[in-house]
N, C-alpha and C positions, 0 to 999 in steps of 0.2 A: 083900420089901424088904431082907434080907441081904446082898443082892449093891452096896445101895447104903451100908451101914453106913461105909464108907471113905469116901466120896467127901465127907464136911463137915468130917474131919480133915484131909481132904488140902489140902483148899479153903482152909485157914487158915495166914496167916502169920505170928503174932507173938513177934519177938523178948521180951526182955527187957525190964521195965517203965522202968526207968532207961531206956532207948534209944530214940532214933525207930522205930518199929513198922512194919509192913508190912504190911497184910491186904490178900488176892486176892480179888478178885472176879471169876464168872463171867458171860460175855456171852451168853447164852445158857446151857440146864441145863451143870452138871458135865459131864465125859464117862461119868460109868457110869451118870449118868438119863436121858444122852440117849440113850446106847445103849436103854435099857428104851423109851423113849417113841419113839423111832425105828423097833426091830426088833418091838415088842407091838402096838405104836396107831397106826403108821404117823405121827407126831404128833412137833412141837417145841414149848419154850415160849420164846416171845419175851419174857425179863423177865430183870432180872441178878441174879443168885443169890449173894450172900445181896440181898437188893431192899432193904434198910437196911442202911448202912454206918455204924459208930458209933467216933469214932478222936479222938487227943487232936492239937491243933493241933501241926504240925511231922510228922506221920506221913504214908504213902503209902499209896494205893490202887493195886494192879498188877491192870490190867484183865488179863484172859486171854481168847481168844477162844474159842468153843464155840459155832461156826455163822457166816453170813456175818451180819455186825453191825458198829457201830459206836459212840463213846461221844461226847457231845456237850454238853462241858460250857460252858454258854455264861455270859455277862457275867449276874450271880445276878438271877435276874428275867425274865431274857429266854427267848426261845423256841428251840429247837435249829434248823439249816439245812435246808433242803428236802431231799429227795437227790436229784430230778432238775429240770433248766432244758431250755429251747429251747434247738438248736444252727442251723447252718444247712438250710433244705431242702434237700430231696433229688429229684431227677425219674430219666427216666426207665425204671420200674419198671414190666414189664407183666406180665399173666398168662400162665397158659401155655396160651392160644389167643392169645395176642399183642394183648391187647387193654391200654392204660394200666389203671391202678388211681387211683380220685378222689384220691386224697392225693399226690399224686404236682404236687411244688412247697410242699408243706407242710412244715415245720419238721421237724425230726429234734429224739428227743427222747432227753436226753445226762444222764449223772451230773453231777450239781453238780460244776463244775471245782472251787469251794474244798474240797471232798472228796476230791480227786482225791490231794493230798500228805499222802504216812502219818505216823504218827509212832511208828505200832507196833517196839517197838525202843527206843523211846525214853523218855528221863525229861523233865516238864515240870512248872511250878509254879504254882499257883491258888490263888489271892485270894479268885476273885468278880468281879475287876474286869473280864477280858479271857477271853473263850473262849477252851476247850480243846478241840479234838476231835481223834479218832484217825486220820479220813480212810478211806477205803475199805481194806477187805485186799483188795489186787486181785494182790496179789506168789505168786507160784507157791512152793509146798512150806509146810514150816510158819512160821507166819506170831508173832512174839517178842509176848509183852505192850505194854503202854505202862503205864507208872508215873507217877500224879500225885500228888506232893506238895504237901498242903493248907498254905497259909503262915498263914490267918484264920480265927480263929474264926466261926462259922456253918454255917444249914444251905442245903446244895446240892442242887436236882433237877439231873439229867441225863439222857438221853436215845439211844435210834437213830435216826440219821436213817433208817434202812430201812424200820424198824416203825413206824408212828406207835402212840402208846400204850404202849410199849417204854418204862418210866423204872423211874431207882433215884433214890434218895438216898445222900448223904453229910455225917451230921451229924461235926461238927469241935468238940471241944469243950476248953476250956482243961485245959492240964496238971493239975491239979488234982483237976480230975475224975474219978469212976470210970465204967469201962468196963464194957461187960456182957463178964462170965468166957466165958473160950475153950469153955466148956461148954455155957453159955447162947447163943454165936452159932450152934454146931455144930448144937443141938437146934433153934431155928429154922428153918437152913437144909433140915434135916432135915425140920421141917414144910411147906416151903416145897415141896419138892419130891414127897415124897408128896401134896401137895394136887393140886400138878399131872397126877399120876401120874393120878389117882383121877379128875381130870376129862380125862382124852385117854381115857380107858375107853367114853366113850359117842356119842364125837363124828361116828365113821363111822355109826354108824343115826340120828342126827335125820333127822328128817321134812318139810322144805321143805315151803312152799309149794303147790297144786296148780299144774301145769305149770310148775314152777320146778326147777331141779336147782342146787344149789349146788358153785362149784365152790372146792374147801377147805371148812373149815368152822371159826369160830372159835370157841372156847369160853370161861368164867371165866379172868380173871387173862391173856390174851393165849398161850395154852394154844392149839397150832395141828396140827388133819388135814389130811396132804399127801394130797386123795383125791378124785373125784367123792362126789355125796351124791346120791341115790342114784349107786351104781357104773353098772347096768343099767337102762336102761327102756325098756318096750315103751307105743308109740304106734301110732294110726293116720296115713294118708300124710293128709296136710292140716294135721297138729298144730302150733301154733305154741308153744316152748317159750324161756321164760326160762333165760338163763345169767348166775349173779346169783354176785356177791361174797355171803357170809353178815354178817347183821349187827353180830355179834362179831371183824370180822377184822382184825387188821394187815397181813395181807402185800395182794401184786401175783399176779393170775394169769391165764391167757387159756382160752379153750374154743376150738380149733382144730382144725377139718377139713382132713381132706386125706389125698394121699397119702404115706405112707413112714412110719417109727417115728423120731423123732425121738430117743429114748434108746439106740438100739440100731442106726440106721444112719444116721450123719450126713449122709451124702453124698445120703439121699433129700430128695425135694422139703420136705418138715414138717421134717426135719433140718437145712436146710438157714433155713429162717423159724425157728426155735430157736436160730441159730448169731447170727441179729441182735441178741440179748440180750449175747452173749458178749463185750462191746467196750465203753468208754467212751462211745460215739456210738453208739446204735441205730438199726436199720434201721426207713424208716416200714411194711414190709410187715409187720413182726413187731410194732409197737406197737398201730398205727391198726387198727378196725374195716374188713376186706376191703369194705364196702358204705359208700356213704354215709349217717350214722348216721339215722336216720328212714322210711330207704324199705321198704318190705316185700321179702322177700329169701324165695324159694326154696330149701332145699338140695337138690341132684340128684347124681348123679357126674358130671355134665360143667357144674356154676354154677364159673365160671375157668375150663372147660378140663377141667377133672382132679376136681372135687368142694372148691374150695378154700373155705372159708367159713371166718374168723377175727371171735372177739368184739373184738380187740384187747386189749390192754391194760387191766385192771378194779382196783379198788381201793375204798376205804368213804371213806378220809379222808385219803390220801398224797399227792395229786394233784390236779390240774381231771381228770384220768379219771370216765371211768362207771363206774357198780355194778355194772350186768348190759348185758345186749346178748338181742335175741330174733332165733329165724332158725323159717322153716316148714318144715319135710321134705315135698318134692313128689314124691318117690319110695321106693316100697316097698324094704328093705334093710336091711343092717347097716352104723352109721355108726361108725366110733372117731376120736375124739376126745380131744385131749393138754393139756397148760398147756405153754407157748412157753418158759416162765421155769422151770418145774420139767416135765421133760419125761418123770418115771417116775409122774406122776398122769396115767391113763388113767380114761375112761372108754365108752360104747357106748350108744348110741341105737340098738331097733331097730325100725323101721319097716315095718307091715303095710298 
């Protein structure tokens, strides 16, 4: 943990006691935990660092980003925004034997337009009365803080809309009051993040389910494996196997067959269903379930055409989305298999 001894001094802003104060908070880990939780455990923690904010009224909070996130400070009481709405549908979309796909006249499903206007860069001021949120970083290069300044005494939850389960706090407390010493936030946050450290250690070997493969895996405190779980599994041809969100997760992920590497050759066909992610308005062939949801589904090399079989879209609590999605292997082989939305978690089904 050496490498991380920096990163809670650095994380901390405060001026002088006399002056309105400043403390950072991180939207996601620091960057030298994330770097450890990133390049060790393959793993992020969805939670903001320091996850208590404790400041005297008239001070700021300078969000900083560290991952795709957002901050969502709503009217005190209330609930943070969705992130995604219906847009209009979308037709016709076929496979590549040239046959429609069922969804096809169904809604397209879009980032929350009131998310859409940033305010990163910016300074804004909170009450309590009227939400505040950051809006999406959707701006290319590095992406500036947002600073809010608390005008009211009180305490504040906040939120991502990305993450569900993603909240800090921001107690606001009259000038008068004392504040926990720059030592005592530093050592927190410090715990804060070894805790997480210590739980992204064991996340790639839990054990799913029998005929379950998890795809991510969530752990304590919103602690997330960017990974199949198992990576590998050998089956027999006729296996029917669940692709299931794990019970602990905040994110969005899909299990997707097909041809091409989607992280490595865009222009192939899976590169190409991963690129529908990349845009305000997503494509329904990269959301929706490739089958309609219920019917028993073969996978083969030639089910679409080409071996195309998508779970859609999966999620625990973000959404009207499924958890899992199941498909059978009607042929003996080696299957690989990507997430549409993080396209460097692979994993391989192989089929006897």
């Amino acid at each position: 943990m050496a490498a991380l001894a920096g990163v809670t001094c650095a994380a901390l802003v405060i001026p002088a006691a006399a002056q309105a104060a400043t403390r950072v908070v991180s939207m996601g880990a620091p960057p030298a935990a994330l770097k450890v939780l990133q390049q060790r455990y393959g793993s992020e923690a969805n939670d903001f660092f320091p996850h208590v904010t404790t400041i005297h009224v008239g001070d700021s909070v300078r969000f900083r980003l560290s991952g795709f996130h957002t901050v969502d400070l709503p009217k005190k009481g209330g609930d943070p925004l969705p992130f995604a709405t219906t847009g209009p549908p979308q037709s016709g979309i076929v496979d590549a034997a040239g046959a429609p796909f069922w969804f096809n006249g169904q809604p397209q499903i879009q980032f929350n337009p009131t998310l859409l206007p940033s305010k990163f860069g910016k300074i804004a001021g909170y009450s309590g009365s009227k939400r505040v949120t950051s809006g999406l970083p959707l701006a290319q290069g590095r992406i500036p803080p947002m600073t809010v300044n608390f005008t009211k005494q009180g305490t504040y939850d906040y939120y991502c809309n990305i993450h569900p389960g993603m909240e800090g706090t921001v107690k606001v407390l009259a000038a008068s009051k004392t504040l926990p010493t720059r030592q005592k936030v530093a050592a927190n946050l410090k715990k804060q993040i070894n805790r997480d450290i210590n739980t992204a250690k064991g996340l790639s070997s839990a054990t799913p389910p029998a005929g379950t493969v998890y795809v991510g895996m969530g752990g304590a405190n919103d602690v997330e494996y960017f990974g199949m779980v198992p990576a590998t599994i050998t089956v027999p041809v006729g296996t029917t196997l669940k692709f299931s969100m794990s019970p602990k997760t905040t994110e969005t992920h899909t299990a997707t067959f097909g041809p091409g590497d989607p992280e490595h050759d865009p222009a192939s066909y899976l590169g190409q269903v991963a690129a529908g992610f990349a845009k305000p308005v997503f494509d329904n062939i990269s959301t929706y379930p490739s089958d309609v949801p219920g019917t028993p589904v073969a996978l083969t090399p030639v089910l679409h055409g080409n071996g195309f079989w998508n779970s859609g879209a999966m999620d625990q609590n973000a959404s009207p989305l499924p958890s899992s999605n199941t498909v059978t292997f009607g042929a003996p082989g080696t299957y690989t298999y990507y997430c549409m939305i993080h396209p460097f978690m692979k994993g391989t089904v192989v089929v006897q």
